[in-house]
SEPARO-302476 format. One record per residue (C-alpha): residue number from 0; residue in three letters; x negated, y negated, z negated. Coordinates in steps of 0.05 Angstrom, whole numbers, plus 32768, in hexadecimal, padded with zeros to 4 digits. Layout:
BEGIN
<NUM,'ALA',<X,Y,Z>>,
...
//
This chain:
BEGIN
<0,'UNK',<7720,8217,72B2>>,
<1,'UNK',<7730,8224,726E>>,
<2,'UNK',<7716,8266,724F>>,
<3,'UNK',<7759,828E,723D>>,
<4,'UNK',<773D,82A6,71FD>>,
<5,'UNK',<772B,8264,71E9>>,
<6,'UNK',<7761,8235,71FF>>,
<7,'UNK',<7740,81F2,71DF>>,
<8,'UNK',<76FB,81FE,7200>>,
<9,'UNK',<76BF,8219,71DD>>,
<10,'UNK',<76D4,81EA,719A>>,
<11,'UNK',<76DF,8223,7162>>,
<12,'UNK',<771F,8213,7128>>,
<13,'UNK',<76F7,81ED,70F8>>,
<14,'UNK',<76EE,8217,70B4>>,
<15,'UNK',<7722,8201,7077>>,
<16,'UNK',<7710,81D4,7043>>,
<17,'UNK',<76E3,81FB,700E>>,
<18,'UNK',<7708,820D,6FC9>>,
<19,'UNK',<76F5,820A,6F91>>,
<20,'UNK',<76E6,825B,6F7B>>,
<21,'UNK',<771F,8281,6F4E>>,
<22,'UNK',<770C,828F,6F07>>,
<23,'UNK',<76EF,82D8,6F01>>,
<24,'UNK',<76EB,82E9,6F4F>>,
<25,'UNK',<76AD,82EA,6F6B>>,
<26,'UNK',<7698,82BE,6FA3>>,
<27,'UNK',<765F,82CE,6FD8>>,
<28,'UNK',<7627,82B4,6FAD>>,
<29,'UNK',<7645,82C7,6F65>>,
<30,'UNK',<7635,830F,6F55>>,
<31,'UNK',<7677,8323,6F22>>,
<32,'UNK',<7657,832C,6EE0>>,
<33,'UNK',<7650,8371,6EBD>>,
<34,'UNK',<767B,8373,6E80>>,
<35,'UNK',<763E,8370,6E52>>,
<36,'UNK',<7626,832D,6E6B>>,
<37,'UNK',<7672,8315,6E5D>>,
<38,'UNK',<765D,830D,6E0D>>,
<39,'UNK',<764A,82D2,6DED>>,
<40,'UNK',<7610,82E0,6DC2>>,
<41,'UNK',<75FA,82E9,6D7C>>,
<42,'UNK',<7611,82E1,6D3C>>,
<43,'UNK',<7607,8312,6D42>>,
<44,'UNK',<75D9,8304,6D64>>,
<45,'UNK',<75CD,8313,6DAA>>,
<46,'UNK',<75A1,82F7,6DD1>>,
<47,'UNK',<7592,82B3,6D9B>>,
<48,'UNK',<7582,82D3,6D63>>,
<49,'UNK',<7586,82D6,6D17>>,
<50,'UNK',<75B8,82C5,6CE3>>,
<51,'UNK',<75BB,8284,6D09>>,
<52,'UNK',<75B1,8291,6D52>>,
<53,'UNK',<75D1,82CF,6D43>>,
<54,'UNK',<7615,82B7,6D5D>>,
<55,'UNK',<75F6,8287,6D9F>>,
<56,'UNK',<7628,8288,6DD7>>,
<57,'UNK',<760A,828E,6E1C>>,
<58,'UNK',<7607,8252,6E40>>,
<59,'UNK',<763F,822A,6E57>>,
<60,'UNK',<767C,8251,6E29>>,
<61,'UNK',<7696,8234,6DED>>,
<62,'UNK',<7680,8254,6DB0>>,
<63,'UNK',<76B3,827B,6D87>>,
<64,'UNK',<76CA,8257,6D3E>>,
<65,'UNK',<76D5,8294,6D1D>>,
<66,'UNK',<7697,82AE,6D23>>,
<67,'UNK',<7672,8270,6D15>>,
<68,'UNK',<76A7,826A,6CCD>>,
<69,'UNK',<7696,82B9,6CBC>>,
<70,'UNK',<7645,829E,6CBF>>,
<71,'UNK',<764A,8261,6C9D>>,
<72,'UNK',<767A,8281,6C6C>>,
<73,'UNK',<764C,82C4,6C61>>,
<74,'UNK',<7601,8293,6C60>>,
<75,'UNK',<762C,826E,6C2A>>,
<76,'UNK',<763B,82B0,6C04>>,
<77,'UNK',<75E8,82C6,6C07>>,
<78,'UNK',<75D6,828B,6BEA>>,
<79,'UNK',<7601,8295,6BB7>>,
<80,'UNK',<75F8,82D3,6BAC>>,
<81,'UNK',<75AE,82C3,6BA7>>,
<82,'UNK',<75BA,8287,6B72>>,
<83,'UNK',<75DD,82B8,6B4E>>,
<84,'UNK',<75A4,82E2,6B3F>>,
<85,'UNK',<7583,82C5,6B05>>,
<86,'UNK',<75C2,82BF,6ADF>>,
<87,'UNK',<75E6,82F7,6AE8>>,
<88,'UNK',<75B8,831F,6AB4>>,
<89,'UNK',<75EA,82F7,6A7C>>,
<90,'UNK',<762B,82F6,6A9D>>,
<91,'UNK',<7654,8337,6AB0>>,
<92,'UNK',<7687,8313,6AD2>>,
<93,'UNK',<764A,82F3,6AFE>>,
<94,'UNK',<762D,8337,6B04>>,
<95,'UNK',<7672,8359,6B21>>,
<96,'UNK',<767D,831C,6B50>>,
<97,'UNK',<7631,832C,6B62>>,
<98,'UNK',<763D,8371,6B78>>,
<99,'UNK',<767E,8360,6BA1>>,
<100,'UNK',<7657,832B,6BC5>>,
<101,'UNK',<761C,835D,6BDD>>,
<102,'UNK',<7656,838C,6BEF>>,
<103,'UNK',<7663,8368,6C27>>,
<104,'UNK',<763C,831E,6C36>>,
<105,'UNK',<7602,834A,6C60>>,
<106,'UNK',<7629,837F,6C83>>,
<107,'UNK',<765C,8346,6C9C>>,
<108,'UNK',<761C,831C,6CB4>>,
<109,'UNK',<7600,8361,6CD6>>,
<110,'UNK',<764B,8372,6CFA>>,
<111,'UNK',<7645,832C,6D1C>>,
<112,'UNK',<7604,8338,6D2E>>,
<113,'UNK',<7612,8379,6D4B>>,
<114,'UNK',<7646,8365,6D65>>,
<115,'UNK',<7629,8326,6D93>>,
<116,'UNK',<75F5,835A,6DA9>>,
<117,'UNK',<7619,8381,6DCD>>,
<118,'UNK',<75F9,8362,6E12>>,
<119,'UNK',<75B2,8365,6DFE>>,
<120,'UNK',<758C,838E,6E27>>,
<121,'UNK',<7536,8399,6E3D>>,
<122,'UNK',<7544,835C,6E77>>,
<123,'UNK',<750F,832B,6E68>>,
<124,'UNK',<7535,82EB,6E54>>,
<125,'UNK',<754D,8313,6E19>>,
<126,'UNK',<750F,8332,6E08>>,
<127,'UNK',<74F5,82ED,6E01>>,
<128,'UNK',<752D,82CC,6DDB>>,
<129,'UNK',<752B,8305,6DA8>>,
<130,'UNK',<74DC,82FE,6DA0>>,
<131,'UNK',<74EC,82AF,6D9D>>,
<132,'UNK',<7527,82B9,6D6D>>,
<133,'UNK',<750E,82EB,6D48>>,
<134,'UNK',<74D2,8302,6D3F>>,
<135,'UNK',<74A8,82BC,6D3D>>,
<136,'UNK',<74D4,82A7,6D06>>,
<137,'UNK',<74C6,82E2,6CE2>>,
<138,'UNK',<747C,82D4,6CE9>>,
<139,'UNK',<7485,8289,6CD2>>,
<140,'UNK',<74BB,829A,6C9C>>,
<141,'UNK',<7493,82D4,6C79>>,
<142,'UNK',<744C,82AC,6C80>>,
<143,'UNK',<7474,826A,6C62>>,
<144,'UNK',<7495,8298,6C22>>,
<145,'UNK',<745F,82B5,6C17>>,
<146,'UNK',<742C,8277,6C1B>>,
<147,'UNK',<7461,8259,6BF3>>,
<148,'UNK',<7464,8285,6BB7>>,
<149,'UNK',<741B,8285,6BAD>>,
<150,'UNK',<7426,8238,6BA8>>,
<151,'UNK',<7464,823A,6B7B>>,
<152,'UNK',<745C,8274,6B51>>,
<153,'UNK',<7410,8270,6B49>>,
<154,'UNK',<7403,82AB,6B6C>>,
<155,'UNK',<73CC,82A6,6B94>>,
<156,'UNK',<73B4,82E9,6B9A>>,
<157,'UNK',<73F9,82FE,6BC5>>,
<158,'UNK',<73E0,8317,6C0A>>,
<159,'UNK',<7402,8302,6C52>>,
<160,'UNK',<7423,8343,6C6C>>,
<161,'UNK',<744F,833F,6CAB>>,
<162,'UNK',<7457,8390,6C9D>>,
<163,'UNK',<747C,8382,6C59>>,
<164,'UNK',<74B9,8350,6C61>>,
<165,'UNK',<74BD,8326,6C22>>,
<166,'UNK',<7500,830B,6C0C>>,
<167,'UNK',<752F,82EE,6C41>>,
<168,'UNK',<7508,8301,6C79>>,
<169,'UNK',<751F,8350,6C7B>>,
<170,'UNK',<7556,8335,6CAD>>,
<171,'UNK',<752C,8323,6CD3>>,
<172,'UNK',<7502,835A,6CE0>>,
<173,'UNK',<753E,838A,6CDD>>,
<174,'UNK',<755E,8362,6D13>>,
<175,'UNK',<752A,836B,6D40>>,
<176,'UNK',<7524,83B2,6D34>>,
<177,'UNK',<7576,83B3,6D42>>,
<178,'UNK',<7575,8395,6D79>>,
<179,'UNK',<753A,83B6,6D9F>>,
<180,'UNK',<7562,83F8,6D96>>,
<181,'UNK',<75A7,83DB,6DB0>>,
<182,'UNK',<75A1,83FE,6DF3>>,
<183,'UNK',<759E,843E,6DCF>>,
<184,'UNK',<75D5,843B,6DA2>>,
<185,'UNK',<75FB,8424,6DED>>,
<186,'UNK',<75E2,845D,6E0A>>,
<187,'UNK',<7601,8499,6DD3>>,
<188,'UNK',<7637,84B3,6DD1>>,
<189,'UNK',<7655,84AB,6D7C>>,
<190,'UNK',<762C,846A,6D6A>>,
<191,'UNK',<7640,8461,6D34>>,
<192,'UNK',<763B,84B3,6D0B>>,
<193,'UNK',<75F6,84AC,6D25>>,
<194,'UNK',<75E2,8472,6D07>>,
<195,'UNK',<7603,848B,6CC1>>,
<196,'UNK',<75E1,84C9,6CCC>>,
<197,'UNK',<759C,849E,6CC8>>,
<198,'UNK',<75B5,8473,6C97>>,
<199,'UNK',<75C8,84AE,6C69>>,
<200,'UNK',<757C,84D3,6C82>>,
<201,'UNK',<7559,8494,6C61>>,
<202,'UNK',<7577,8493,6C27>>,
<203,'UNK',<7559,84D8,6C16>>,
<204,'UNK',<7510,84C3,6C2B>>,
<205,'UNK',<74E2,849C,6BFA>>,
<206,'UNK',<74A3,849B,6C21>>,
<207,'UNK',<74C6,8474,6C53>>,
<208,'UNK',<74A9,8438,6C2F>>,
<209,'UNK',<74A6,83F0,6C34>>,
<210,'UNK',<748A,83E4,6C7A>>,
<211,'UNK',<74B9,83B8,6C9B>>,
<212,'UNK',<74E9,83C9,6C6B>>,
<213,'UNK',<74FF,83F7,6C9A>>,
<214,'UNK',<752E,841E,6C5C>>,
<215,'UNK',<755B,83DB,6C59>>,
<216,'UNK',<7556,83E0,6CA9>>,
<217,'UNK',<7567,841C,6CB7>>,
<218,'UNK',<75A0,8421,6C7B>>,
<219,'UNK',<75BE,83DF,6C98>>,
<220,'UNK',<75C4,83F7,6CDD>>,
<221,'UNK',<7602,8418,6CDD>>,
<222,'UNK',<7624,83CB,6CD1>>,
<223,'UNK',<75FF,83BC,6D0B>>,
<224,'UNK',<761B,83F8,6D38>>,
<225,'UNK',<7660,83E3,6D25>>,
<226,'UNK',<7657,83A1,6D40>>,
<227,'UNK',<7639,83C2,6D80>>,
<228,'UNK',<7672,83EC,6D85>>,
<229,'UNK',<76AA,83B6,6D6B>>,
<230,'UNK',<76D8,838B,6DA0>>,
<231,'UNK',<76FB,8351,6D9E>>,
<232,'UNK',<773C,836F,6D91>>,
<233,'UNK',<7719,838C,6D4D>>,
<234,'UNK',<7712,834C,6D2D>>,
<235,'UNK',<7757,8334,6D4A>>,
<236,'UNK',<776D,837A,6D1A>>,
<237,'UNK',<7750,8357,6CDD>>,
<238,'UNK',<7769,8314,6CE5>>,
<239,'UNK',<77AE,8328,6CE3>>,
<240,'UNK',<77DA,830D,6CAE>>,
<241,'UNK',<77EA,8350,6C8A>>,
<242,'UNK',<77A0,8354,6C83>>,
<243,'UNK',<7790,8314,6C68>>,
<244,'UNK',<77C4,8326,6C31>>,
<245,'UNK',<77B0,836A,6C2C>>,
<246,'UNK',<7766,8350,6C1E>>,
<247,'UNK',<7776,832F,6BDC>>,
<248,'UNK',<778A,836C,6BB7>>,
<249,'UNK',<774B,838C,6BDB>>,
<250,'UNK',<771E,8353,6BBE>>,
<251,'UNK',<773E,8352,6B77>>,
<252,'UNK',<7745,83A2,6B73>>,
<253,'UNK',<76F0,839B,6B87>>,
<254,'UNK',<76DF,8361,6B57>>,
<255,'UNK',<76FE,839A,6B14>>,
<256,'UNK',<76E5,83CA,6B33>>,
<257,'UNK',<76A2,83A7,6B34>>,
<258,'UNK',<76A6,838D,6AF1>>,
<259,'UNK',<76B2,83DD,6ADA>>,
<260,'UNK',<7678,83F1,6B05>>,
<261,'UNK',<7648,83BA,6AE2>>,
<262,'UNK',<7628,83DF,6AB0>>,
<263,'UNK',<762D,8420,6AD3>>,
<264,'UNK',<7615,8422,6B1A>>,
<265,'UNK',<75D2,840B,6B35>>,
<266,'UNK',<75E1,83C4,6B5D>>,
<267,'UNK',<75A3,83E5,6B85>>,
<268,'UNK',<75D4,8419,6BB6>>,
<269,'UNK',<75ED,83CE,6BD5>>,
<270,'UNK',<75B2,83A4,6BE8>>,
<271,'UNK',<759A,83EC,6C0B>>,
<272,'UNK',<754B,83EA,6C09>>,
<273,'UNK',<7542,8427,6BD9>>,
<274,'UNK',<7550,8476,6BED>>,
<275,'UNK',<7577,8490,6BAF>>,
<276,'UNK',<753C,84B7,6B8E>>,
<277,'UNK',<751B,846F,6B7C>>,
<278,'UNK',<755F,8452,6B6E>>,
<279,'UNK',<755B,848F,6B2F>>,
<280,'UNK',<7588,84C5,6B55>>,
<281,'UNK',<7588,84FE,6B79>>,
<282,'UNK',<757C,8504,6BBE>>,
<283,'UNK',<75BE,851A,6BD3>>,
<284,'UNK',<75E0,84DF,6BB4>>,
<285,'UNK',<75BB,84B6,6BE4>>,
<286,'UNK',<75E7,84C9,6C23>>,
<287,'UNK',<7624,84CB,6C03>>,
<288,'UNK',<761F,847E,6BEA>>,
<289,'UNK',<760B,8468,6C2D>>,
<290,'UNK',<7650,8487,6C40>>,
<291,'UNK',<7676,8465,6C05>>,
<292,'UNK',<7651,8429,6C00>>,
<293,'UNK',<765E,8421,6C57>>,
<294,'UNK',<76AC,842A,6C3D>>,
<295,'UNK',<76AB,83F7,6C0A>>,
<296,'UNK',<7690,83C2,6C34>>,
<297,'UNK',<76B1,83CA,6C6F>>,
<298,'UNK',<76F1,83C0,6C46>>,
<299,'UNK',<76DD,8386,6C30>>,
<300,'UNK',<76BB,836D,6C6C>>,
<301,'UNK',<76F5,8374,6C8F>>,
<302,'UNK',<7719,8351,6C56>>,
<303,'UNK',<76E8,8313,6C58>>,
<304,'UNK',<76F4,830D,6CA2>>,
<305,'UNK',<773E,830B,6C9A>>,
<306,'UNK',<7739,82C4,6C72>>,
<307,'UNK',<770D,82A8,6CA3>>,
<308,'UNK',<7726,826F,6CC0>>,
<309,'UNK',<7733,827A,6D11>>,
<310,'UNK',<7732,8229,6D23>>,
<311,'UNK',<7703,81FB,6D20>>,
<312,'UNK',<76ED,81DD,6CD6>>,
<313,'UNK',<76BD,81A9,6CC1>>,
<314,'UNK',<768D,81E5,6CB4>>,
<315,'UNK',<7691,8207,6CFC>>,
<316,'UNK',<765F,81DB,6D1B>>,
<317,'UNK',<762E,81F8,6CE0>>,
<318,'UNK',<763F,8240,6CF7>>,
<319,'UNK',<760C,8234,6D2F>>,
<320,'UNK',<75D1,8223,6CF6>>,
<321,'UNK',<75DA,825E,6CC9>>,
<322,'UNK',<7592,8279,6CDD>>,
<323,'UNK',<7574,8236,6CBC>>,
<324,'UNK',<759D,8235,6C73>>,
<325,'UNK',<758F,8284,6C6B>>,
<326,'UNK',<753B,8277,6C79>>,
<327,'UNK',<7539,8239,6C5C>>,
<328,'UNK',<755F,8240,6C1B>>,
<329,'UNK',<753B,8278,6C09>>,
<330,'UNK',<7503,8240,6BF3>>,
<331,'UNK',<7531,821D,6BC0>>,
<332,'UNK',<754E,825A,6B9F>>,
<333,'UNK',<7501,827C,6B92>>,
<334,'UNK',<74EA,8232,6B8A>>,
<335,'UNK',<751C,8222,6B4A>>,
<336,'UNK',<750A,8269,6B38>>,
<337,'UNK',<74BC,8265,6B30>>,
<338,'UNK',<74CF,821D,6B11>>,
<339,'UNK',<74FB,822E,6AD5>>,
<340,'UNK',<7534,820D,6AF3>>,
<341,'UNK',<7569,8240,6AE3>>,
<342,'UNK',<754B,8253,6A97>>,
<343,'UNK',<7574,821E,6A80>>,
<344,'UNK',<75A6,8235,6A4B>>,
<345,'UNK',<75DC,820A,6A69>>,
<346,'UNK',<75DB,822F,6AAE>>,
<347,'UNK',<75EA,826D,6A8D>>,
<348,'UNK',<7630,825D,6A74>>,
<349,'UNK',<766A,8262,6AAA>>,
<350,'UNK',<766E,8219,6ABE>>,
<351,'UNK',<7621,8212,6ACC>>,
<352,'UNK',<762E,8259,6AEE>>,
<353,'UNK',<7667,822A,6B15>>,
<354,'UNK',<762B,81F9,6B2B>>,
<355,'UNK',<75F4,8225,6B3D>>,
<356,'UNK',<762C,823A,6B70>>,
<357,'UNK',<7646,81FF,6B87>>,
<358,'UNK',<75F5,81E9,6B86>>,
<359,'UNK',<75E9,8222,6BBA>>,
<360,'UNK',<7621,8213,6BEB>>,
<361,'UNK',<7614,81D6,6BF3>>,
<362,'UNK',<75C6,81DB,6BFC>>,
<363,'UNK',<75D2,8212,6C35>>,
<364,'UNK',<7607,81E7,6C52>>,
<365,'UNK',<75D3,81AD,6C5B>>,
<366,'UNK',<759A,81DE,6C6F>>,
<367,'UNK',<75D1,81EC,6CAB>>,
<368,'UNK',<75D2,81A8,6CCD>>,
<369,'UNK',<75BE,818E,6D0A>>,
<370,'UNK',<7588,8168,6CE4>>,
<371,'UNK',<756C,819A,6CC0>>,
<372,'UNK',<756E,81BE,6D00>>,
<373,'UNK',<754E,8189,6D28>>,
<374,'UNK',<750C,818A,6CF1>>,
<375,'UNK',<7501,81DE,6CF0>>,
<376,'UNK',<751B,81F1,6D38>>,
<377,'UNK',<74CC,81F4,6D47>>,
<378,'UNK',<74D1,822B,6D1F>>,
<379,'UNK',<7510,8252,6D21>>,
<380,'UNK',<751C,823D,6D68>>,
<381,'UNK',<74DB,823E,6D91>>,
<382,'UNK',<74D0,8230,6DDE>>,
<383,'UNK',<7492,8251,6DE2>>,
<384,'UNK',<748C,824A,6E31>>,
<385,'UNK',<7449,824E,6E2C>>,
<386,'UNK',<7442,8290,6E17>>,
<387,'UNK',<7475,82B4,6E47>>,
<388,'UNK',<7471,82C7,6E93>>,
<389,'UNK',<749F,82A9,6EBA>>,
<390,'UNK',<74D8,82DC,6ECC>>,
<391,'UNK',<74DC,82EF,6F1D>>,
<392,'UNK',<7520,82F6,6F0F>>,
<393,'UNK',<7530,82B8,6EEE>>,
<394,'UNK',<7542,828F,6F31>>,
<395,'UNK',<756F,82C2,6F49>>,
<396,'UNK',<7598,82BF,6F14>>,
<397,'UNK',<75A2,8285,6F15>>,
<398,'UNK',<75B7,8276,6F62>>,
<399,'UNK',<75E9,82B2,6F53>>,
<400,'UNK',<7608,8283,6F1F>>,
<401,'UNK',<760C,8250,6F4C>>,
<402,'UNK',<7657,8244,6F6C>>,
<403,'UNK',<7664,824D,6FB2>>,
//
């Protein structure tokens, strides 16, 4: 006799087929992720690292093109900008272009990297990324320059210092220093007043000194804030087509404006390492150039962005490399310095001002590639397994990530 409960005997309804898991809802072993953990990371710089890590998307989601353009496009810009340095002296027109370049090349580099941080956090994985990323290419980077310009500028007596960042490696250093704090600008309630309040407090203090630059660091960070606090929809804002044509009266109106301001402001208020009293003014100028000077480039920061290309181009790919042409070019810019390359007469009149540009771009474009990348990741991109714990929490993670 038949149990009534169980008309076919004790066989129980076999279970259905197993689907396959709908995109964003959780299944039994796949924890939903917090909203932090939903960004790809860093151009900014999250969780890779650096000009070039800087904009790393976490595993398994397709990096953005714009972002990887806006690097490629701003690493092009510093190594201009850098070329451009031992001619401008001669040339006005140089000079003004000069100034409208350091307006806005960093702070747009800093946004991105803010803004790709906005998941970083004190978990472990990140911790070690951002010591890989980071801080042992700072170590190599300021050993190598300095080693480097005791070789090429006869020098020898320059000592090693890992307290005073020399040349490109600032960025470095700052970054870390940015990104170690990113839980507390999270945590506060006005971001982004608080980090102009400290940017507008350094300015006014002289004996902050050199030690880590920290007066470049700290008047930087506000760029970095916005990214923390920026979203997607911001940058959607400044690619709109009103603001790409906006932009070019913005970028023309800044290049006379620049020109005009040549002879008669210090260049000194944008590359931000000085408080005002060694830049020759008072103290209370110091503040309010941090606000005008935070204006001026986020105008045309947002400007640059809105003629950044939003598909794919041959230079996207490159986006990913950024951290390699920014170290590595710094080399052939202080190189042809020490060497006399750019005290020919020649280079000084607009069209050798034309191919010390064109020079640049390309040499940062090729320090960008996968083969150049292949040669210095040892460097820039270290495993460095040996020297790290292994994280208890590392397997867990990843069975949550595993489907159902």
């Amino acid at each position: 006799m038949t149990n009534s409960l169980h008309p076919n005997g004790p066989r129980r309804t076999p279970l259905p087929p197993a689907e396959r898991p709908v995109a964003g809802v959780p299944t039994a072993r796949s924890a939903p992720s917090r909203p932090s953990d939903r960004t790809s990371e860093p151009a900014g710089a999250a969780a890779t690292t650096a000009p070039a890590d800087a904009t790393a998307t976490q595993p398994g989601k397709p990096r953005d093109a714009f972002f990887d353009n806006a690097k490629y496009l701003a690493i092009v810009l510093v190594a201009m900008g850098h070329a451009w340095e031992p001619l401008k002296g001669q040339s006005r027109v140089l000079e003004a272009a000069y100034m409208v370049v350091y307006a806005f090349h960093m702070p747009a580099f800093i946004i991105i990297s803010g803004y790709f941080s906005r998941s970083f956090d004190m978990r472990a994985d990140r911790l070690k990324r951002l010591v890989t990323g980071v801080a042992v290419p700072y170590v190599v980077f300021e050993v190598a320059y300095v080693l480097f310009k005791r070789w090429a500028d006869d020098d020898p007596s320059l000592p090693v210092s890992l307290l005073d960042p020399w040349f490109l490696t600032w960025f470095l250093c700052a970054l870390f220093i940015w990104r170690l704090t990113t839980p507390l600008w999270k945590l506060v309630r006005r971001p982004l007043p608080l980090a102009l309040l400290v940017a507008m407090l350094a300015t006014t203090s002289p004996s902050i000194g050199d030690d880590l630059d920290l007066q470049r660091t700290l008047q930087f960070l506000p760029f970095f804030v916005l990214g923390l606090c920026m979203k997607p929809e911001h940058f959607q804002l400044v690619r709109r087509r009103e603001v790409r044509i906006l932009s070019v009266p913005v970028f023309a109106a800044a290049l006379v404006v620049s020109w005009w301001a040549v002879p008669r402001m210090n260049p000194g208020w944008f590359y931000h390492r000085d408080s005002a009293q060694e830049l020759g003014a008072p103290w209370w100028v110091g503040p309010v150039m941090v606000l005008a000077v935070f204006g001026c480039s986020l105008l045309l920061t947002a400007s640059f962005f809105a003629w950044v290309p939003r598909r794919r181009m041959w230079f996207t790919a490159l986006g990913a490399g950024t951290l390699y042409g920014y170290l590595l070019h710094g080399f052939l810019v202080k190189g042809g310095d020490y060497r006399g390359w750019f005290d020919h007469k020649w280079l000084h009149r607009p069209l050798g001002e034309i191919f010390v540009t064109l020079v640049a771009g390309v040499a940062v474009t090729l320090l960008c590639t996968a083969p150049v990348r292949r040669v210095f990741r040892f460097a820039m991109e270290p495993s460095m397994e040996w020297a790290f714990k292994r994280d208890a929490t590392e397997p867990a993670r990843g069975w949550a990530k595993t489907p159902a």
